[in-house]
C-alpha positions in Angstrom: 79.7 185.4 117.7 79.6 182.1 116.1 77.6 178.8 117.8 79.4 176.2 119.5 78.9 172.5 118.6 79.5 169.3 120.1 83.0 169.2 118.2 83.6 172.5 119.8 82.9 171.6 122.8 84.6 167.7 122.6 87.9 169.9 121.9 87.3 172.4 124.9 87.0 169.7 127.2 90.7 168.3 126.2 91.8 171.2 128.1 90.2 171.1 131.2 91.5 169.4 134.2 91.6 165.5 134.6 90.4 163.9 137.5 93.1 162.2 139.7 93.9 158.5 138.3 92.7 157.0 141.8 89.3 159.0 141.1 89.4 157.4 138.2 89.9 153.8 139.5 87.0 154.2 142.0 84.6 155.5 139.6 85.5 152.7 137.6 85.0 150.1 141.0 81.6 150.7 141.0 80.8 148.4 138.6 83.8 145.7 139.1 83.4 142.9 141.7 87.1 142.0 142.9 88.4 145.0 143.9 91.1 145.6 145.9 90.7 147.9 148.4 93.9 148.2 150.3 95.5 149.2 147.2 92.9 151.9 146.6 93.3 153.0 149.7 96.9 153.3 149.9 96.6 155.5 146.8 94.3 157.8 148.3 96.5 158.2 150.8 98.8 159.7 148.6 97.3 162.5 148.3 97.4 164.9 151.5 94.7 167.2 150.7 92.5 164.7 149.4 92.9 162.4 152.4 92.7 165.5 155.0 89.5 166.0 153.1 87.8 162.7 152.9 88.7 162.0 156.7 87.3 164.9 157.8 84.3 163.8 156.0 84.4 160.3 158.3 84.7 162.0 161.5 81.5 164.7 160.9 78.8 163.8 163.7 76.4 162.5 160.7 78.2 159.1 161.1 78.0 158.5 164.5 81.7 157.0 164.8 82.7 156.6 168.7 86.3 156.9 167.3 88.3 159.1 166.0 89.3 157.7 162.0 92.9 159.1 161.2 93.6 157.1 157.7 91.2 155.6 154.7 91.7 152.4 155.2 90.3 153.0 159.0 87.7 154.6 157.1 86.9 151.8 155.0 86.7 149.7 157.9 84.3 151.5 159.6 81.9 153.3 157.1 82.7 150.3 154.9 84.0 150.4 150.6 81.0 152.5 149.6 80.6 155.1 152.0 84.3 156.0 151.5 84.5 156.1 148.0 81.5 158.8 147.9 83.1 160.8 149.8 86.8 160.4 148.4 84.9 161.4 145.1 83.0 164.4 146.4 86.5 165.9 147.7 88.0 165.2 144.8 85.6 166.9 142.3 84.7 169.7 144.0 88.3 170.9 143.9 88.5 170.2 140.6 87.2 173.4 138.8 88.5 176.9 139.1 86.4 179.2 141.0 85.6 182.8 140.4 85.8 182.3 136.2 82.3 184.3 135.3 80.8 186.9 136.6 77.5 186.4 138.4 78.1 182.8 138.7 77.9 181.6 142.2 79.9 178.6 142.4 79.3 177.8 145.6 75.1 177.7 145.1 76.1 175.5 142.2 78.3 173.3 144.7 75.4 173.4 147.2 72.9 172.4 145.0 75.2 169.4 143.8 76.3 168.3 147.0 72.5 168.2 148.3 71.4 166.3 145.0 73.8 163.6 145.7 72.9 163.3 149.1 69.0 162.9 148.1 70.2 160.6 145.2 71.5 158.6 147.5 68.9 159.0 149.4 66.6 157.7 146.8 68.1 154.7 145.5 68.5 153.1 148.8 64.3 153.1 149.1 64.3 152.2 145.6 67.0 149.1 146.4 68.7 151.2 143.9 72.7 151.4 143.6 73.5 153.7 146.0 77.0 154.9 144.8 75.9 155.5 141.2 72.9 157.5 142.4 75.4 159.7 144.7 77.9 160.4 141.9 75.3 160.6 139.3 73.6 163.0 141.6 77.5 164.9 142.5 78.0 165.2 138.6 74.5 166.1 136.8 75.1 169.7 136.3 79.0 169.1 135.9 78.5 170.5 132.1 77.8 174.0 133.7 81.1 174.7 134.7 82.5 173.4 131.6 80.5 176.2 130.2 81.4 178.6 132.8 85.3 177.4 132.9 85.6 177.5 129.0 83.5 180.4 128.0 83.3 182.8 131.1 82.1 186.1 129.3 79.6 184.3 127.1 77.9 182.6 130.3 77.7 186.2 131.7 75.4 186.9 129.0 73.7 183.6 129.7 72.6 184.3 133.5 71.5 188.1 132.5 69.6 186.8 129.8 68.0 184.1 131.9 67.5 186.7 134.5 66.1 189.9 131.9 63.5 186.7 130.5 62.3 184.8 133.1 63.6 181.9 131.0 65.3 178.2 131.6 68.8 178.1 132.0 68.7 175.2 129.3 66.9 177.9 126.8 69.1 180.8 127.9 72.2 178.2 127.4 71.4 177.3 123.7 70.1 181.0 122.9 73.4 181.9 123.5 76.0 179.4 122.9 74.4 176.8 121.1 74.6 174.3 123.3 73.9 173.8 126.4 74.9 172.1 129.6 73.6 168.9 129.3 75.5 168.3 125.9 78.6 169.7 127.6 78.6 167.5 130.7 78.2 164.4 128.0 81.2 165.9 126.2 83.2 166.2 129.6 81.5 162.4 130.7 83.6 161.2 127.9 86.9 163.1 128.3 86.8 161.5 132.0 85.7 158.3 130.8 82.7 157.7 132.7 80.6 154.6 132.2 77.7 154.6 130.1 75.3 154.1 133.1 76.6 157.7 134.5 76.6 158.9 131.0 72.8 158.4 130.5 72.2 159.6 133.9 73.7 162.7 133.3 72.5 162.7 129.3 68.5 162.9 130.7 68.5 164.1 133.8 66.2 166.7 132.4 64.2 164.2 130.2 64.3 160.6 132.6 60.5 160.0 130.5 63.3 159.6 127.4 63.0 155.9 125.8 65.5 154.6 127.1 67.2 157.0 129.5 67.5 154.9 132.3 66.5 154.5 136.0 69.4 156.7 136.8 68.3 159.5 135.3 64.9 159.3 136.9 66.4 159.4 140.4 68.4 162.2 139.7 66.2 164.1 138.0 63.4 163.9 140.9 65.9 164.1 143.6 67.4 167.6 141.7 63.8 169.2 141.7 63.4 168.2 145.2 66.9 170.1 146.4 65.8 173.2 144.0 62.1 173.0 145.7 63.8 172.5 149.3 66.0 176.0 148.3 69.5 174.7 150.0 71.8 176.0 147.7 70.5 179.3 148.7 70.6 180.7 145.1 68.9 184.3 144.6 65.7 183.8 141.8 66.2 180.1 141.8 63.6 178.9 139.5 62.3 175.5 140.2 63.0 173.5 136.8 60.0 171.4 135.4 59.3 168.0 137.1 58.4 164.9 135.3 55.3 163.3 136.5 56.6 160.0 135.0 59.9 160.1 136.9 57.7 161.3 139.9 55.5 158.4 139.8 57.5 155.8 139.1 59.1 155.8 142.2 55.4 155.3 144.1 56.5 157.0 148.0 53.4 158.4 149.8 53.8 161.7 151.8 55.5 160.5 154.8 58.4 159.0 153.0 58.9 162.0 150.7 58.7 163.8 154.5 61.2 161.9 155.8 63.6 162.0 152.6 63.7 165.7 152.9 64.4 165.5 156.4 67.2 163.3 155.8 68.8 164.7 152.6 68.5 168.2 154.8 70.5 166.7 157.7 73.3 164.8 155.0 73.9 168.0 153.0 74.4 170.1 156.2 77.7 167.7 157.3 79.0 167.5 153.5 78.7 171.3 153.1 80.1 171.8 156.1 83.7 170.3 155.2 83.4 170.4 151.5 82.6 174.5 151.0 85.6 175.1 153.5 
């Protein structure tokens, strides 16, 4: 069986979901100033099972609320712009892929393990005084290229896992053993279907290479805050093999023991209350 390439895989994408337009907008809103956020909000709301979603995301204990929020724009007010978005975007994309595609795939691990990674991401970047929201999506959407893979060429991942299981090997080397590519390259192919900006691009371009001249803060962040939710175990996977961590990225966000202590603490108690409505 023949090799994909990026052209393959730039025309696979073309087939795969989009994300809803208001998705769109408020990925977009991260890096505009004047938004308006009654009108975003009154979108959202257009969507039942998005908004049934997202406010049962408000109301979980981790945000201490003493009232009950029944629309986004009550929502907004209380959690604030920010806060809402991330979780409008979590709800959205993780009901954006079919599940149950490959054999042997678990999609709710990989689920867990994203969810988690954005909540340490997040995490992250607010010690680092970083941008909070791009570190959660970035942190949402690093893998995303997986279930391109998965969605796109079910059998063919099948033989990816077994061969990553029979070798002991990286998913990225089992990935381009067998298909060619792998899926970093995919999620960059699907980052431009979905028009994502180039800071999220990068991010998810080197999250396995954030020492890359060039690559972006980003990328560090996720790339540190993935190795900690593989090292922490939450998504529960069998075998899970701890990928390789860069001491660069590692070191160039300087925390001592305590604060790493207290960020797994804390990206432990935030993935519980995600997973909690999101996996439902």
């Amino acid at each position: 069986m023949s090799e994909l390439c990026m052209e393959d895989l730039a025309n696979e994408v073309q087939d795969l979901p989009s994300l809803p337009a208001v998705v769109m907008e408020l990925l977009d809103s991260i890096e505009q100033e004047d938004v308006d956020i009654s009108v975003l909000a009154k979108k959202v709301s257009y969507d039942q099972a998005l908004t049934a979603k997202t406010l049962r995301l408000a109301n979980s204990p981790s945000h201490g609320l003493q009232v009950k929020v029944t629309t986004i724009q009550q929502a907004i007010t209380f959690l604030g712009f920010q806060a809402t978005r991330n979780l409008i975007t979590a709800a959205a994309i993780t009901g954006c892929f079919p599940t149950g595609q490959c054999p042997g795939f678990d999609d709710k691990a990989f689920w867990r393990h994203s969810i988690a990674t954005a909540a340490c991401a997040r995490v992250l970047a607010r010690r680092m005084r970083f941008n909070q929201d791009f570190a959660f999506t970035a942190g949402l959407l690093h893998d995303i290229g997986r279930l391109v893979l998965v969605v796109r060429y079910p059998e063919r991942y099948r033989q990816v896992l077994a061969l990553r299981a029979a070798d002991d090997c990286g998913l990225l080397e089992a990935e381009r053993s067998v298909l060619g590519v792998d899926h970093v390259a995919a999620g960059v192919a699907l980052s431009v279907h979905w028009n994502f900006s180039d800071t999220m691009r990068q991010a998810i371009a080197y999250h396995h290479e954030p020492e890359t001249p060039g690559a972006g803060f980003l990328a560090t962040i996720v790339h540190v805050a993935s190795a900690v939710v593989h090292a922490l175990d939450v998504a529960r996977e069998e075998n899970e093999l701890v990928p390789r961590l860069s001491s660069v990225a590692w070191n160039a966000l300087g925390l001592n023991e305590e604060a790493w202590l207290h960020l797994f603490r804390e990206t432990e108690l935030q993935f519980e209350e995600m997973e909690t409505v999101l996996m439902a």
